[in-house]
VOTIPA-742981 format. One record per residue: residue in one letter; x, y, z of N, C-alpha, C in turn. Coordinates in Angstrom, 3 decimals, padded with zeros to 6 digits. Each point is the difference from the previous one (the first is absolute). Layout:
# VOTIPA-742981
+---+----------+----------+----------+----------+----------+----------+----------+----------+----------+
| r |      n.x |      n.y |      n.z |     ca.x |     ca.y |     ca.z |      c.x |      c.y |      c.z |
+---+----------+----------+----------+----------+----------+----------+----------+----------+----------+
| A |        X |        Y |        Z |        X |        Y |        Z |        X |        Y |        Z |
...
+---+----------+----------+----------+----------+----------+----------+----------+----------+----------+
# end
This chain:
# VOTIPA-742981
+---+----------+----------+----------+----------+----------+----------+----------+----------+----------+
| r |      n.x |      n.y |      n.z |     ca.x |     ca.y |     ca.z |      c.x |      c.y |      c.z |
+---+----------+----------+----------+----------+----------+----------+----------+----------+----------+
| X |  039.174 |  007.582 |  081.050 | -000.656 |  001.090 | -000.672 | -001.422 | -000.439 | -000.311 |
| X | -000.712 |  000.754 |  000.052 | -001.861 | -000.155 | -000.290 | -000.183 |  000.794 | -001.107 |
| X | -000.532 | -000.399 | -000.794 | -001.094 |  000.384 | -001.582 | -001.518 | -000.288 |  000.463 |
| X | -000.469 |  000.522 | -000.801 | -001.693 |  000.600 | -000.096 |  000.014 | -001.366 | -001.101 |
| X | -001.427 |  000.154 |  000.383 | -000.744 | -001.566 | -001.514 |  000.489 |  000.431 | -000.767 |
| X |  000.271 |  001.040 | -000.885 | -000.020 |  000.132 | -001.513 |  001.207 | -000.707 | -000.212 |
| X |  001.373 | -000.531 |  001.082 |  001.522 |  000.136 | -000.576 | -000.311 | -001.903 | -000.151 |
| X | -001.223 | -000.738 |  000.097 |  000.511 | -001.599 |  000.063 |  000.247 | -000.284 | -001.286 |
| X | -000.416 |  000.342 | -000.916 |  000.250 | -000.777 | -001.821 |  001.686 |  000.342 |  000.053 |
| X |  000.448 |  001.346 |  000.419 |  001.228 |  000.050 |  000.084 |  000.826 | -000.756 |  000.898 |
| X | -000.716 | -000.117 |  001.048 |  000.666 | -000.753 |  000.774 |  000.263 | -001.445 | -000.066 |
| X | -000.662 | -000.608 | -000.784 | -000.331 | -001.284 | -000.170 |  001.072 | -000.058 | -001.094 |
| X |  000.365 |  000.448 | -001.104 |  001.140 |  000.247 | -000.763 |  001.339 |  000.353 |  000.931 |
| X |  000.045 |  000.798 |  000.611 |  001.064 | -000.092 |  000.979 |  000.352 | -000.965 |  000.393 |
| X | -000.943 | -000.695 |  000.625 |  000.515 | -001.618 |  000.787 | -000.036 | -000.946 | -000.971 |
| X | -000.255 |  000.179 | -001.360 |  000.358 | -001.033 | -001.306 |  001.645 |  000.036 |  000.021 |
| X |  000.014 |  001.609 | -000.231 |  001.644 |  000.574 | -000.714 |  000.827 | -000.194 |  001.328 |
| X | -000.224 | -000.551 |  001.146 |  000.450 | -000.199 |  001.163 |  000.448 | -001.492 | -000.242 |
| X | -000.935 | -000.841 |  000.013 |  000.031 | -001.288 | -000.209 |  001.111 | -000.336 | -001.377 |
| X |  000.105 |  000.552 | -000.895 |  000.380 | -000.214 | -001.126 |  001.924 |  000.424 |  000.536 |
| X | -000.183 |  001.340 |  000.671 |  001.564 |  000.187 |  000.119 |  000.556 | -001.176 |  001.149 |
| X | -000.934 | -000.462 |  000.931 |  000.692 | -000.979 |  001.056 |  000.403 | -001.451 | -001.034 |
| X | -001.520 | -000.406 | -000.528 |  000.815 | -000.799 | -001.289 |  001.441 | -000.066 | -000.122 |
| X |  000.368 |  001.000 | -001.035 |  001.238 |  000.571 | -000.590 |  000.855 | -000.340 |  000.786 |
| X | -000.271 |  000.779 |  001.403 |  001.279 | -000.067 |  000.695 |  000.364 | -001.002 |  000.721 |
| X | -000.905 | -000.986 | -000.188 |  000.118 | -001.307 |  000.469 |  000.939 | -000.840 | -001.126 |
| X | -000.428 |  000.387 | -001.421 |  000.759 | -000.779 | -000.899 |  001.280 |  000.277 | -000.058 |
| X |  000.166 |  001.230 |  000.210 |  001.582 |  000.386 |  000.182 |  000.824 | -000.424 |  000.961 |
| X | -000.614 | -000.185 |  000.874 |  000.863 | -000.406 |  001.311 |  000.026 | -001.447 |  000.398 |
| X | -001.229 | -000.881 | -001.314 |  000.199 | -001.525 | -000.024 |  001.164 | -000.226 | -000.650 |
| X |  000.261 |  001.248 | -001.313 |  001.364 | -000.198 | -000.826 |  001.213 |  000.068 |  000.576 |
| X | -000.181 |  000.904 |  000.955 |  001.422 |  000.622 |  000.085 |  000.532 | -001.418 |  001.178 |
| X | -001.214 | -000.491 |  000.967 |  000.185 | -001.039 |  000.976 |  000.581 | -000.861 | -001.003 |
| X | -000.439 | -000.733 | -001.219 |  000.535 | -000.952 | -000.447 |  001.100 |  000.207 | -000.483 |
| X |  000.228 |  001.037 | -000.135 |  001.915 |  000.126 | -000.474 |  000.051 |  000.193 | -001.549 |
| X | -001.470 |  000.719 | -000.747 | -000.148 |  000.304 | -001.592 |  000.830 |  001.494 |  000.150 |
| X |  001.093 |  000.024 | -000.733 |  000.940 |  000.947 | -000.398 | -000.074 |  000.362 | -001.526 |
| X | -001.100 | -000.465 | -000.638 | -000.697 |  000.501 | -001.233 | -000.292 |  001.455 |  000.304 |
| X |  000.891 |  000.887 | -000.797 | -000.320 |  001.065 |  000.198 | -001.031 |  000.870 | -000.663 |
| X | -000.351 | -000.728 | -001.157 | -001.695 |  000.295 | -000.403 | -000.723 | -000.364 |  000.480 |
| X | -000.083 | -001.072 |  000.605 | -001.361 | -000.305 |  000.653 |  000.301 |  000.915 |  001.139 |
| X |  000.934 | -000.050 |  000.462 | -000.226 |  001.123 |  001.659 | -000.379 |  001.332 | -000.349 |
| X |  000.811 |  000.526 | -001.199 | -000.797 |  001.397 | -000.348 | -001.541 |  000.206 | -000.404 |
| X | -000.386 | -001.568 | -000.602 | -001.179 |  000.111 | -000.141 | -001.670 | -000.095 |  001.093 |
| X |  001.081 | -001.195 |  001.210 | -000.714 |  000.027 |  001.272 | -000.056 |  001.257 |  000.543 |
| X |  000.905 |  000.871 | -000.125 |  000.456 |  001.388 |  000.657 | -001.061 |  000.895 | -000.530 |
| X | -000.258 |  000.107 | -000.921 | -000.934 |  000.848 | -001.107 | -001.210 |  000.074 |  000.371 |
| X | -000.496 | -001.246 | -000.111 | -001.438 | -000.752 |  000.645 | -000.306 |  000.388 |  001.448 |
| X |  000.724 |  000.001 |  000.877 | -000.114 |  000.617 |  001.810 |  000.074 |  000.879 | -000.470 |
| X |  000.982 |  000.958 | -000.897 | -000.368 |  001.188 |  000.203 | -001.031 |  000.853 | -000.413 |
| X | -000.345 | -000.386 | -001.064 | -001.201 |  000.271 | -001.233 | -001.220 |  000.271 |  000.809 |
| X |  000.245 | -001.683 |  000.974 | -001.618 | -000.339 |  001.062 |  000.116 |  001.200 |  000.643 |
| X |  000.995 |  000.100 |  000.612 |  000.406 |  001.270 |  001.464 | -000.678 |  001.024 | -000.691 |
| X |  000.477 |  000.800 | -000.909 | -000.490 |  001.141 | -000.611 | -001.401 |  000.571 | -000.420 |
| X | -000.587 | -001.614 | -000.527 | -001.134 |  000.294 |  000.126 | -001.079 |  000.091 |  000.887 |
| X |  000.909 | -001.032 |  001.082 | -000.877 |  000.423 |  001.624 | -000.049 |  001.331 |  000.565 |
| X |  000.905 |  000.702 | -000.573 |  000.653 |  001.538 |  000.635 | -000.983 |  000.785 | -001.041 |
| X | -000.187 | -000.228 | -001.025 | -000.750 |  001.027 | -001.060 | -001.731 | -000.050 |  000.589 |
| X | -000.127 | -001.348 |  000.477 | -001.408 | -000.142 |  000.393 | -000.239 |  000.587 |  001.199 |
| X |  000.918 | -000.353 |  001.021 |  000.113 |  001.023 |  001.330 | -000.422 |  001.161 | -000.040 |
| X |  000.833 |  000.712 | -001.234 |  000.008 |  001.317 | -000.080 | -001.208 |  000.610 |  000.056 |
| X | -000.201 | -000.990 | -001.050 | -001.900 |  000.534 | -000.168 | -001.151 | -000.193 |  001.086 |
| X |  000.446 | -000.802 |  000.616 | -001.327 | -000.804 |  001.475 |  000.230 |  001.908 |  000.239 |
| X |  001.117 |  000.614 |  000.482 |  000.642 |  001.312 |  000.817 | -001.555 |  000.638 | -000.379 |
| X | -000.648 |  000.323 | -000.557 | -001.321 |  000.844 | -000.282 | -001.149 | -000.598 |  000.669 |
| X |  000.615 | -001.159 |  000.735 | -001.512 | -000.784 |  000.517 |  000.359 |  000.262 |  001.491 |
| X |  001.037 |  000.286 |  000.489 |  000.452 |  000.005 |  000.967 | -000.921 |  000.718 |  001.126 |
| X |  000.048 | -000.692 |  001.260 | -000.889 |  000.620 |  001.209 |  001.248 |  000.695 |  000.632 |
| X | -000.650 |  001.078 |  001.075 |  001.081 |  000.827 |  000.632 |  001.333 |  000.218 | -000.439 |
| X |  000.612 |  000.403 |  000.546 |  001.209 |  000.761 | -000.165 |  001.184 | -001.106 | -000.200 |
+---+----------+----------+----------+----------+----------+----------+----------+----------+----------+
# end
């Protein structure tokens, strides 16, 4: 997908809240590899990917107004 100049400050937050959910989902899946059956910490690793995810999706949403063509 292509954006016009105005969408980079957003975009540049996008690929923060991008970076931040791969993080996450890296920590979760270092846990779950090591065999942590702490079920708070997994709900809490769980939270964190998802939290990141969501906010990559809320920022997305918004680039949608910068959007080139169809």
């Amino acid at each position: 997908m292509i954006f016009n100049e105005n969408a980079m400050p957003l975009m540049m937050k996008y690929q923060a809240a991008r970076e931040v959910e791969t993080i996450a989902t890296q920590a979760l899946i270092s846990a779950m590899e090591s065999n942590i059956r702490d079920v708070p910490v997994l709900d809490a690793l769980t939270q964190e990917m998802t939290d990141g995810h969501n906010k990559a999706m809320d920022i997305w949403n918004e680039l949608q107004q910068y959007r080139l063509g169809a």
